[in-house]
C-alpha positions in Angstrom: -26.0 6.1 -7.7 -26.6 6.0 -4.2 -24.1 6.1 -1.0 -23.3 3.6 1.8 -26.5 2.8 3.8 -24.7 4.3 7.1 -24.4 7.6 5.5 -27.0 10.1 4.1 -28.4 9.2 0.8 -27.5 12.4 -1.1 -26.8 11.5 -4.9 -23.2 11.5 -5.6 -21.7 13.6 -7.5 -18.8 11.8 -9.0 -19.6 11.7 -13.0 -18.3 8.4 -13.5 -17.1 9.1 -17.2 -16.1 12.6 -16.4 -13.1 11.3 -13.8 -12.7 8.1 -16.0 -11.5 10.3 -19.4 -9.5 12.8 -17.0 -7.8 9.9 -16.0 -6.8 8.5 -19.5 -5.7 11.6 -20.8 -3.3 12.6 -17.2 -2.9 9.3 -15.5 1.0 9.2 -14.3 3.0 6.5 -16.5 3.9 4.6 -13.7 5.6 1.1 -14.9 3.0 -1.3 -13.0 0.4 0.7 -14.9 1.6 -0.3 -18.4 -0.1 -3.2 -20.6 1.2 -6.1 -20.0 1.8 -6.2 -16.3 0.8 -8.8 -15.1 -0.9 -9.6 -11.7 2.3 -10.7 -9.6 3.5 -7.3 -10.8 0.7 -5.2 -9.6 0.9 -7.7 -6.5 4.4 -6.5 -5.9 3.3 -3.0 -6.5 0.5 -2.6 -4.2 2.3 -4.2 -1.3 5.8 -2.0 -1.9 3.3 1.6 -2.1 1.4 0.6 1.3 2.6 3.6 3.3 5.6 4.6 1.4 5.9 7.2 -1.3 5.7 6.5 -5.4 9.1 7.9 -6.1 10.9 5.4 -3.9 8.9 2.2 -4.9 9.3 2.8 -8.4 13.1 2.0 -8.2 13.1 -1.2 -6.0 9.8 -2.5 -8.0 11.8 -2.5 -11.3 14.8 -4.1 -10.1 12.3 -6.9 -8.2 10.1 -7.6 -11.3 13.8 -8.0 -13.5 15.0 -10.3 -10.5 11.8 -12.4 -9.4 9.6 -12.0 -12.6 7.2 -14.6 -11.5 5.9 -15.5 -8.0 7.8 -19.2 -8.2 11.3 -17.0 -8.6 10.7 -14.7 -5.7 9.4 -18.2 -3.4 12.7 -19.6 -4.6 15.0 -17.0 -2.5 16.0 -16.8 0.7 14.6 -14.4 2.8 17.8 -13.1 3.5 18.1 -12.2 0.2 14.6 -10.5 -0.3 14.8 -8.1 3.1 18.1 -7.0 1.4 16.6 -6.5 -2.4 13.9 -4.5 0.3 16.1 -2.1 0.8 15.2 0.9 2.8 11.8 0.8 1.7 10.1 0.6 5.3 7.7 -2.1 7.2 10.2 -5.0 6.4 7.9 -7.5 7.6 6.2 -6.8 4.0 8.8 -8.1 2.4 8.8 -11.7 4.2 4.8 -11.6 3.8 5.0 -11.5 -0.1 7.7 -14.0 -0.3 5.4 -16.4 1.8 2.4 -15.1 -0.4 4.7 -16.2 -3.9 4.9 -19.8 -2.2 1.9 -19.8 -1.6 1.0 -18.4 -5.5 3.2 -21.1 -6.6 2.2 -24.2 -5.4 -1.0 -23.5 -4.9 -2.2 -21.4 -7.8 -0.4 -22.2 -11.0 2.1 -19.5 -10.3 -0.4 -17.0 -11.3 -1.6 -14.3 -9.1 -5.8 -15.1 -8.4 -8.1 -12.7 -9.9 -11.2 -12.9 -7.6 -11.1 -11.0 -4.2 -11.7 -13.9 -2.0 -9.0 -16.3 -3.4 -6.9 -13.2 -3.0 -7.7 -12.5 1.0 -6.7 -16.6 1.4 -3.4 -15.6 0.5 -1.1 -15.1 3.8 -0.6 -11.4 4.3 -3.1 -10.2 1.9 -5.7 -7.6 3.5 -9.2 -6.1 2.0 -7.4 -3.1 0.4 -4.6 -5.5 -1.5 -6.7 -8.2 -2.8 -9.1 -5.5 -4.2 -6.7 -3.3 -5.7 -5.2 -6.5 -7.0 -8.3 -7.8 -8.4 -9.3 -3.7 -10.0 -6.1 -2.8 -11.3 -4.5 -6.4 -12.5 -7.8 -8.1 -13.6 -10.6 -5.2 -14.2 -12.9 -6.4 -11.5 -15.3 -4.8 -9.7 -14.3 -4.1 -6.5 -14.2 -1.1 -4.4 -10.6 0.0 -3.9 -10.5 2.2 -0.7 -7.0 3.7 0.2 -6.7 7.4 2.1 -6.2 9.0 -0.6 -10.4 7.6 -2.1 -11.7 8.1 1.6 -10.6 11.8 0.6 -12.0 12.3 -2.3 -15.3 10.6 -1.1 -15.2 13.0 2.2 -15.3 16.2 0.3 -17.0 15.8 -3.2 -19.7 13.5 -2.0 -20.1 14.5 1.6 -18.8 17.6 2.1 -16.1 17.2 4.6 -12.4 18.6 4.4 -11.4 15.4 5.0 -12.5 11.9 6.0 -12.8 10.6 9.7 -11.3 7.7 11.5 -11.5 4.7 8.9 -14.3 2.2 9.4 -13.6 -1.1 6.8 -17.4 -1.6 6.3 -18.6 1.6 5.8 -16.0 3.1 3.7 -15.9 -0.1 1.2 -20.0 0.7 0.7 -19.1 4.1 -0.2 -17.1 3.6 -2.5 -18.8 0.2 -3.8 -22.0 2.2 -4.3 -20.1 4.9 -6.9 -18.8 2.1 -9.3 -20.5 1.8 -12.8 -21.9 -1.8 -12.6 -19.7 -3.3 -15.4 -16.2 -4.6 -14.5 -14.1 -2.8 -16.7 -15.6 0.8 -15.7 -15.9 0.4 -12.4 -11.7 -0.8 -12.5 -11.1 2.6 -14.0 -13.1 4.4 -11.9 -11.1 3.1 -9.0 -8.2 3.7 -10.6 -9.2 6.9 -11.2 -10.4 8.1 -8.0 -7.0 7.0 -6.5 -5.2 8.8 -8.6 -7.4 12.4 -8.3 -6.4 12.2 -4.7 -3.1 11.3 -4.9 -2.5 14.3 -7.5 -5.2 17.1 -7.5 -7.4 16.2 -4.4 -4.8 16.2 -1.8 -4.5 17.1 2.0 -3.0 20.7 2.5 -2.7 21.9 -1.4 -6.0 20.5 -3.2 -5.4 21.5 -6.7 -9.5 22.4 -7.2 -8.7 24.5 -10.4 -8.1 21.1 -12.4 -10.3 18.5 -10.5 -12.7 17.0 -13.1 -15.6 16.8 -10.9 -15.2 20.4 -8.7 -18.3 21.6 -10.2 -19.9 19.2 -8.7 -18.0 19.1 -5.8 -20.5 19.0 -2.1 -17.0 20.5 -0.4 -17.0 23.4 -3.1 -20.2 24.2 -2.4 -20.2 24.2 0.8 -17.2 27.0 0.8 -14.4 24.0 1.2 -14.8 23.8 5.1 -11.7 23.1 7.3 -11.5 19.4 8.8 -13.6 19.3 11.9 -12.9 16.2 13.5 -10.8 14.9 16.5 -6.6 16.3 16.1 -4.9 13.6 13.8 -1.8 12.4 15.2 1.1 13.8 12.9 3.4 10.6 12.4 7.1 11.3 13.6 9.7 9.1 12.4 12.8 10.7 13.9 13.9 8.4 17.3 10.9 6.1 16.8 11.7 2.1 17.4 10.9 2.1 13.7 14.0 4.2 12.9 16.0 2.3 15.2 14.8 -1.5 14.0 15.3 0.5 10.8 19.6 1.1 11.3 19.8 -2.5 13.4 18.6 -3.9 9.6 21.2 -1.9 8.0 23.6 -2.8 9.6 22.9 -7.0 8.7 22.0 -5.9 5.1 25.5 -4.4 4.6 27.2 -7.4 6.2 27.3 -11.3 4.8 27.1 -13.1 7.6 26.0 -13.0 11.3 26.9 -9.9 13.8 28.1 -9.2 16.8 26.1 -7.4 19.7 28.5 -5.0 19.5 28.2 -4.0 16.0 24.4 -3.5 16.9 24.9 -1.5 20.2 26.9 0.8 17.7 24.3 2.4 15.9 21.9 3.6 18.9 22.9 5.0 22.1 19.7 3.9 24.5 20.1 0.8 25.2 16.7 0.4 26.6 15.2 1.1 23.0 17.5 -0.7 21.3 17.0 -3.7 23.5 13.2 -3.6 22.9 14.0 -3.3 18.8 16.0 -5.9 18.5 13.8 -8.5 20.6 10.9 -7.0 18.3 13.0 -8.1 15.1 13.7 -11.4 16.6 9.9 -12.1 17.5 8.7 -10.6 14.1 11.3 -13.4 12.2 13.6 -10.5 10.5 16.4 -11.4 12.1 17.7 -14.9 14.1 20.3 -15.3 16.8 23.1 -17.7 16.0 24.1 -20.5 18.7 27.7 -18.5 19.9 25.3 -15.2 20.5 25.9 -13.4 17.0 22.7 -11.9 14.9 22.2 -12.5 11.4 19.0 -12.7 8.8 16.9 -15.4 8.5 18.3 -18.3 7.4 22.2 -16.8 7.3 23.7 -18.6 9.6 
């Protein structure tokens, strides 16, 4: 196997059924995993974990998949009633791109999720890392599945680096495409697998080496695990962002049923400046409305 034509072409050292029987014998039991999901549910899955941690998905995915088991159930509720089943799960806006992506499934596609990656990135919302995880993990395609957590583990055991550099869409997808065993069902475990080794073991600040599959093989190993060398990441703060505040102005309409009054909003942040600017960026992004007497409520509550 050979590596992306825009990087060296060093053989790669990623056994292929060395990570693909570590992963069936220590692969978490998470519930999207388990036969029988079906592609709406990995669908659900993959856009809830974008950016936001496994423990707090797997709660909100459950209760979604008993609610809206199909994409025609989910297309069926109001969006007022989706950004609260949300929760406080982050990036809201996901939550009103899936429902128009289950309309979409549902009149369009037989109320089954597609299978092939194209048909997928037609879907509104749906970007290259979705509909390829989508079509891997729900179908068994071959597709290269490239996440932070595989640019990682691509980084270090094939090129030697603590850790990858700034994302580029092209490059990274041949990476990884040119590490996937040629039939389907292999190279859908494979990605499964390499997502999982650096999510668990192959991870930023505490990489468990002493149970990687492949660290014998490893080009960061041998080349005495050197530090990251690249430009300073920025260290995401959350703590007094607009996020947090857009974050307590949506609280405060999920935990009403109706439309609110300024004041109610003005309530939960003290510079008005910032709070100003969040709530005109909910009202442009469509997760909340303004009512004709001045009060604010979720789409379509008033």
């Amino acid at each position: 196997m050979k590596i992306g034509a825009e990087r060296d072409a060093a053989t790669s050292p990623l056994n292929p059924v060395e990570l693909i029987d570590w992963f069936a014998a220590t692969a978490r039991p998470l519930p999207w995993r388990a036969p029988g999901t079906t592609g709406w549910g990995v669908l659900v899955s993959e856009t809830m974990l974008q950016q936001t941690p496994v423990a707090r998905v797997q709660p909100i995915w459950e209760e979604w998949m008993a609610r809206w088991p199909r994409p025609s159930d989910l297309a069926a509720a109001g969006q007022a009633e989706v950004l609260r089943a949300w929760g406080k799960l982050g990036y809201p806006r996901r939550a009103l791109r899936l429902h128009e992506a289950a309309g979409t499934i549902a009149a369009e596609h037989g109320d089954v999720v597609p299978s092939d990656v194209d048909t997928l990135l037609a879907l509104p919302g749906i970007g290259a890392y979705t509909a390829r995880a989508v079509a891997a993990f729900a179908y068994g395609r071959r597709a290269p599945v490239v996440d932070t957590n595989v640019r990682r583990v691509v980084a270090r055991a094939v090129h030697g680096a603590g850790d990858a550099g700034p994302p580029s869409t092209r490059r990274d997808l041949a990476d990884v495409e040119a590490l996937l065993p040629d039939t389907d069902a292999e190279a859908a475990r494979l990605s499964a697998a390499l997502m999982e080794l650096g999510q668990v073991v192959c991870t930023v600040r505490s990489p468990a080496c002493e149970t990687c599959p492949i660290a014998h093989d490893c080009a960061w190993q041998h080349a005495g695990r050197p530090a990251y060398a690249g430009p300073p990441k920025k260290v995401q703060k959350f703590a007094g962002t607009d996020r947090q505040v857009r974050g307590k102005l949506l609280d405060v309409l999920r935990g009403t049923d109706g439309p609110v009054t300024r004041d109610q909003l003005d309530a939960v942040w003290a510079d008005a400046g910032q709070r100003d600017r969040c709530l005109d960026s909910l009202l442009v992004d469509g997760l909340l409305e303004q009512t004709d007497d001045g009060r604010f409520a979720l789409p379509g509550e008033h």
